[in-house]
PAFI-330570 format. One record per residue: residue in three letters; x, y, z of N, C-alpha, C, O in turn. Coordinates in steps of 0.2 Angstrom, whole numbers, padded with zeros to 4 digits, always signed. Layout:
residues N
ALAXYZXYZXYZXYZ
...
//
This chain:
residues 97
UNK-0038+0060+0023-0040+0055+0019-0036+0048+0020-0039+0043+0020
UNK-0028+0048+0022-0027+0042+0022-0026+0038+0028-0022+0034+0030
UNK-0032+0041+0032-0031+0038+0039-0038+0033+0038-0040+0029+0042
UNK-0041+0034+0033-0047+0030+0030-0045+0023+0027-0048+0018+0026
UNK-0038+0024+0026-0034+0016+0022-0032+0013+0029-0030+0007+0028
UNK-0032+0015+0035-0029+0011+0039-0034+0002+0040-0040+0002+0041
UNK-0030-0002+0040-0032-0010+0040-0030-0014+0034-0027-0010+0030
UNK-0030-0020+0032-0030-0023+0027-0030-0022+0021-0035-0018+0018
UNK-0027-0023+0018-0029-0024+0008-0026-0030+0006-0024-0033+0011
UNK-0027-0031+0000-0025-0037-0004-0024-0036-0010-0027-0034-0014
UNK-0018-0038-0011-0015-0041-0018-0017-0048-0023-0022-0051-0022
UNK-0011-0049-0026-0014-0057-0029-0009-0061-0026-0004-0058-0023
UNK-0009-0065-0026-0004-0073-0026+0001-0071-0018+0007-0071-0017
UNK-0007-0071-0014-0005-0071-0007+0001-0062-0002+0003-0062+0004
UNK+0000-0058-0008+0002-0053-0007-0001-0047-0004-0005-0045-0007
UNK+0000-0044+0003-0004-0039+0006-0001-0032+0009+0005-0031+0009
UNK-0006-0027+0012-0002-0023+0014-0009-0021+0021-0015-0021+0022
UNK-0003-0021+0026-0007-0018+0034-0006-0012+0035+0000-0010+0035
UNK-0012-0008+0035-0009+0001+0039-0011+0001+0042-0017-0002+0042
UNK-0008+0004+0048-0008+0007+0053-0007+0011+0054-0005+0014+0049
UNK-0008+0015+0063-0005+0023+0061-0001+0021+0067-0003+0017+0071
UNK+0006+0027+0067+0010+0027+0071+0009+0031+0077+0013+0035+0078
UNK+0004+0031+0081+0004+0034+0087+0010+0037+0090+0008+0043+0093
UNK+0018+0035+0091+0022+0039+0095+0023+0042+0090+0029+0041+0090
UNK+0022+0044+0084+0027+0047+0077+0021+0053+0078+0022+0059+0076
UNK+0014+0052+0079+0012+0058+0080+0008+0056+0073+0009+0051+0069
UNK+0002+0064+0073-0002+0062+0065+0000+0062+0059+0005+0066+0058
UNK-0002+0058+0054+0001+0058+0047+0007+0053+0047+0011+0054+0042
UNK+0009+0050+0052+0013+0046+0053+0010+0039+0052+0004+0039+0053
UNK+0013+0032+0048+0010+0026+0048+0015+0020+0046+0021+0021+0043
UNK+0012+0014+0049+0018+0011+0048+0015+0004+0043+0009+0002+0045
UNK+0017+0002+0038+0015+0001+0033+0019-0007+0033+0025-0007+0031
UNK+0016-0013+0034+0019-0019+0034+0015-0024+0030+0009-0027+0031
UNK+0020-0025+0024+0018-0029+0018+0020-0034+0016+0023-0037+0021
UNK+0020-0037+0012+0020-0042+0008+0020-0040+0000+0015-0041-0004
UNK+0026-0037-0003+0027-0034-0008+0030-0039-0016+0032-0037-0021
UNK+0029-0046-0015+0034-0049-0020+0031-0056-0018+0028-0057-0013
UNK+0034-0062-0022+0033-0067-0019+0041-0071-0018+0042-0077-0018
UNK+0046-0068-0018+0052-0068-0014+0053-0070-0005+0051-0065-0002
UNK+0055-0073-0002+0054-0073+0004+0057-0066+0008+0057-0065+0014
UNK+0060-0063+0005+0063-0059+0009+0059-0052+0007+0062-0047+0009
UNK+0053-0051+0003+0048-0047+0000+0043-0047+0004+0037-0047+0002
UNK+0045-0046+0013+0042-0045+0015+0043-0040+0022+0047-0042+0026
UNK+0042-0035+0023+0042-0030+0026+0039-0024+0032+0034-0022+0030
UNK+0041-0020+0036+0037-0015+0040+0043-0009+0036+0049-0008+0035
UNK+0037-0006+0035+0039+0003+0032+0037+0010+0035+0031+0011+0035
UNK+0041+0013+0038+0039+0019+0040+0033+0023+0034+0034+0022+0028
UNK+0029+0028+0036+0025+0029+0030+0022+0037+0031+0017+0038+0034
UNK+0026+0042+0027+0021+0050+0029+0015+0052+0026+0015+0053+0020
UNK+0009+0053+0030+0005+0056+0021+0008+0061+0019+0013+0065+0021
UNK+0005+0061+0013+0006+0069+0009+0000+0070+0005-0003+0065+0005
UNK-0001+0077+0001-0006+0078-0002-0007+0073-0006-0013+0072-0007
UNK-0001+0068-0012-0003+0064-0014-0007+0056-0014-0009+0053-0018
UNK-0005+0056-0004-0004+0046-0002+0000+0047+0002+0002+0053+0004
UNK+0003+0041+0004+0008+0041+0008+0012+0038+0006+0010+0033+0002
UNK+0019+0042+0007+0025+0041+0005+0030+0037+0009+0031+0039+0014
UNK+0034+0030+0008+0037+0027+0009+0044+0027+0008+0046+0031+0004
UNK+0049+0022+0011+0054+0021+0007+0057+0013+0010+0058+0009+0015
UNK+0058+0012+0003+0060+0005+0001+0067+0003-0003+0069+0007-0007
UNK+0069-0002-0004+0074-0004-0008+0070-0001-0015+0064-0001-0017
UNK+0077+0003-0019+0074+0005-0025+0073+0012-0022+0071+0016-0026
UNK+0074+0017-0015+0071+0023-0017+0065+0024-0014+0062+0020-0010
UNK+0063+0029-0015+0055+0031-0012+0051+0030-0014+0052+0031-0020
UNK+0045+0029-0013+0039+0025-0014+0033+0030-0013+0031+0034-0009
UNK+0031+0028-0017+0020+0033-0016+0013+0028-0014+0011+0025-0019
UNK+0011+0027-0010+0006+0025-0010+0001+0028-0011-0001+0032-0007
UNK-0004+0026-0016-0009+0030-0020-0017+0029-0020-0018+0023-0019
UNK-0021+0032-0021-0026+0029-0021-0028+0027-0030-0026+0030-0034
UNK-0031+0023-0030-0034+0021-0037-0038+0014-0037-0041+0011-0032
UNK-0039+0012-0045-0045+0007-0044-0044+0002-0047-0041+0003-0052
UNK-0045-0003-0047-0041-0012-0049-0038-0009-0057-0034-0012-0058
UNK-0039-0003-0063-0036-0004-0066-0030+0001-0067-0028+0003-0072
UNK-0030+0003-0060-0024+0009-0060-0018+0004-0058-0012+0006-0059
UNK-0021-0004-0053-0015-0007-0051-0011-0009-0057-0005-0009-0058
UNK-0017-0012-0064-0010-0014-0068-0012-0023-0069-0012-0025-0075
UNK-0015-0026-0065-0019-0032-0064-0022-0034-0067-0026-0030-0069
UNK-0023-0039-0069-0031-0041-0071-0035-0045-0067-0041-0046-0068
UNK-0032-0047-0062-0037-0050-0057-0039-0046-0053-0044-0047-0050
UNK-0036-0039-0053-0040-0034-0048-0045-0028-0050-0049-0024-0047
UNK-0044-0029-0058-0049-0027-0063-0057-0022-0061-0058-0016-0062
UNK-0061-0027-0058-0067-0027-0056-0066-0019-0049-0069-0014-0049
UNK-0061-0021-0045-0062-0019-0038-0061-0010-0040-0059-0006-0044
UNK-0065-0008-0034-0064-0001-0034-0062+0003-0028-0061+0009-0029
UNK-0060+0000-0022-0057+0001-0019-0050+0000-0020-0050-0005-0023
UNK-0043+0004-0020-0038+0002-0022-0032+0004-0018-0034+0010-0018
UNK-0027+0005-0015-0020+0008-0015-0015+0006-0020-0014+0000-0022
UNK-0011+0010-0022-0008+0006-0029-0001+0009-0028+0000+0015-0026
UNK+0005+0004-0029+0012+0009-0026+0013+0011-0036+0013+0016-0039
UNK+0012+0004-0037+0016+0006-0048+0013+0001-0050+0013-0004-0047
UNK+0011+0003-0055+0007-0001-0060+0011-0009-0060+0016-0010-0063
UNK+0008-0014-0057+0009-0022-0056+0009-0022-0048+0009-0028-0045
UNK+0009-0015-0045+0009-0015-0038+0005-0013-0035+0006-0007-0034
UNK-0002-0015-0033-0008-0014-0030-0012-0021-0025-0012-0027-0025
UNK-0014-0015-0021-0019-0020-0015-0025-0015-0015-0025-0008-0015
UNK-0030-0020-0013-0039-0019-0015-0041-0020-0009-0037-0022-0004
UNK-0048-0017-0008-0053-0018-0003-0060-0023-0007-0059-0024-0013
UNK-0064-0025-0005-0068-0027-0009-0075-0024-0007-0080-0025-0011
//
């Protein structure tokens, strides 16, 4: 399943996330380079494993879940409509269109 998220998404107010997958890390391996905040420093590459729920991250704050869901699982109201979604927590979500 989350080999199907690999490529772009979109947040709002210029906010994004790229997957990829980690080829030397082998499968279920990905490396997950975002745009998480609109701080300059809220900008980062994350190691990424799947698991049965999404793929799991880790970030300042602790570990992270990247999930699947749908503009109103991000928490948004700009992403409201969308139904493609990966959602880390609710105000944190990037869409496909």
């Amino acid at each position: 399943m989350t080999d199907q998220w690999v490529g772009r998404w979109v947040g709002v107010e210029g906010l994004f996330l790229e997957i990829s997958k980690d080829e030397p890390a082998g499968p279920g391996h990905y490396r997950l380079h975002m745009r998480y905040g609109l701080d300059s420093d809220q900008i980062d590459t994350f190691e990424g494993q799947a698991t049965a729920e999404g793929i799991s991250f880790n970030r300042e704050g602790g570990p992270q879940l990247l999930r699947a869901g749908d503009g109103e699982a991000t928490g948004m109201k700009w992403l409201l409509e969308k139904e493609d979604c990966l959602v880390v927590a609710t105000g944190e979500g990037y869409c496909r269109d």
